[in-house]
N, C-alpha and C positions, 0 to 999 in steps of 0.2 A: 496625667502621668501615664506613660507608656508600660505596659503591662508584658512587654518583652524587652530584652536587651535588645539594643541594635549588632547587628554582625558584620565582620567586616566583610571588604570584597574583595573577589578574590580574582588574582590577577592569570590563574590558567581556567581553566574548563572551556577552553573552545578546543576544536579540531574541524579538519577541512577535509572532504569527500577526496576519496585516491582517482587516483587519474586518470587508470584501467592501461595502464601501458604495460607491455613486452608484446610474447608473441604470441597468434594469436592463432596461426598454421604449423603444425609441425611437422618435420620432416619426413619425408614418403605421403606425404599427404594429399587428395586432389582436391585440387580447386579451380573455381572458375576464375576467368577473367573480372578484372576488378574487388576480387578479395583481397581485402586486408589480412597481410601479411604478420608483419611487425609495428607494433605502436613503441614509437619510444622518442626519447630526447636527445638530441644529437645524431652522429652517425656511426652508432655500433656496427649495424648492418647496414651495410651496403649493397645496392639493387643491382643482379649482373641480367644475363639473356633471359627475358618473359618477368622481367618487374621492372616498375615505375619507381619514382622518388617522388612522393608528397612537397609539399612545401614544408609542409611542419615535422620533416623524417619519414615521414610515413612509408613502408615498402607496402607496395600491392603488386597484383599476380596481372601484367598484361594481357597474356596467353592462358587460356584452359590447359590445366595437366599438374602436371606433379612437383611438390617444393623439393629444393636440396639445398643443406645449407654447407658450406665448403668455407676454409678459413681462406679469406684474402691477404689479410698478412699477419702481423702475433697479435695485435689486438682488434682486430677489423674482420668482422666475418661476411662473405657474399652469399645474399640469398639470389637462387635461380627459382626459375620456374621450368621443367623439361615438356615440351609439347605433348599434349596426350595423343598426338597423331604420329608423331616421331617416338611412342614409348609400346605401341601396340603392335609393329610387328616384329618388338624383338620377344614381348609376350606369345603371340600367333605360332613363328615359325624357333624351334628352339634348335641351337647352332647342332652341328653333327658332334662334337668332344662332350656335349653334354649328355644325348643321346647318347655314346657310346660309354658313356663311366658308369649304369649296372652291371654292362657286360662285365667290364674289366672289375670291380668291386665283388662281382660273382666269380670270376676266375680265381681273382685271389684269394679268397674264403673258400674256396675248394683247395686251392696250394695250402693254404693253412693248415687246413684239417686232414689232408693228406700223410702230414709231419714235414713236408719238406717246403725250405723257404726260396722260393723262385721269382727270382724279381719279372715282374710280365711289362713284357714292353707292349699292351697294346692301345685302344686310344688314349690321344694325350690329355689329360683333364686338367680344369684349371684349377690352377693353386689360389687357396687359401689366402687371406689379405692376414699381413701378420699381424698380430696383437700387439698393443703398447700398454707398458706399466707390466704390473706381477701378474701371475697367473694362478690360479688358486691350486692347491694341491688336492688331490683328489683323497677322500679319507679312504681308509678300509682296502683300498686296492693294493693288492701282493701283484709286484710284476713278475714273480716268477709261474701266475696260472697260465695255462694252457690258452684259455681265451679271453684273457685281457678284464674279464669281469669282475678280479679280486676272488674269487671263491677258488678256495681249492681243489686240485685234482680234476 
């Protein structure tokens, strides 16, 4: 005679090792040639200039240098790769409008605080990439202070 009950069996308690997929570089990132990019199934992402396509989806980095990923179309996004030789002299040499916005950032902060408001035409800088969705409100700030910092007076 058996000195325990028998139990039954039971029909879950397995699981299966994850599969280690997404991505694996993220954006601004460097990497060398032959990194893997993106692991995945199917083709969410799509390999544009300096990546390859696996057979099994796989994006990897043809070329040395930097990821970008850009939407290809509403649900397809293209990963790049941007040459790290094509990306160094825009680092090295910086354009003249950027070079010239302390100037002009310093002229106007002197127009400021002069009290009078002078729109200054001098270098042209570049704008700002616009924002999408809300933009958070800033707490505590009064726009009627003097220098835009919320404190009064």
């Amino acid at each position: 005679m058996a000195h325990k009950k028998a139990g039954s069996s039971s029909k879950n308690g397995r699981d299966s090792v994850g599969q280690r997929l997404g991505i694996k570089a993220g954006d601004g990132q460097l990497v060398q040639a032959g990194t893997i990019i993106v692991r995945q199934r199917g083709m969410t992402f799509v390999a544009g200039n300096g990546a390859g396509l696996g057979h099994d989806y796989t994006v990897f980095a043809t070329v040395a240098g930097h990821v970008r990923f850009d939407h290809a179309s509403r649900d397809k996004k293209r990963v790049r790769v941007i040459s790290a030789d094509a990306a160094v002299p825009a680092i090295a040499a910086p354009s003249k409008a950027v070079a010239a916005a302390p100037k002009a950032t310093a002229l106007a902060q002197a127009s400021v605080s002069a009290g009078t408001a002078v729109a200054t035409a001098a270098a042209p800088t570049e704008a700002a990439p616009a924002r999408r969705g809300r933009t958070k409100p800033q707490e505590n700030a009064e726009p009627d202070s003097p220098d835009g910092t919320g404190e009064p007076g």
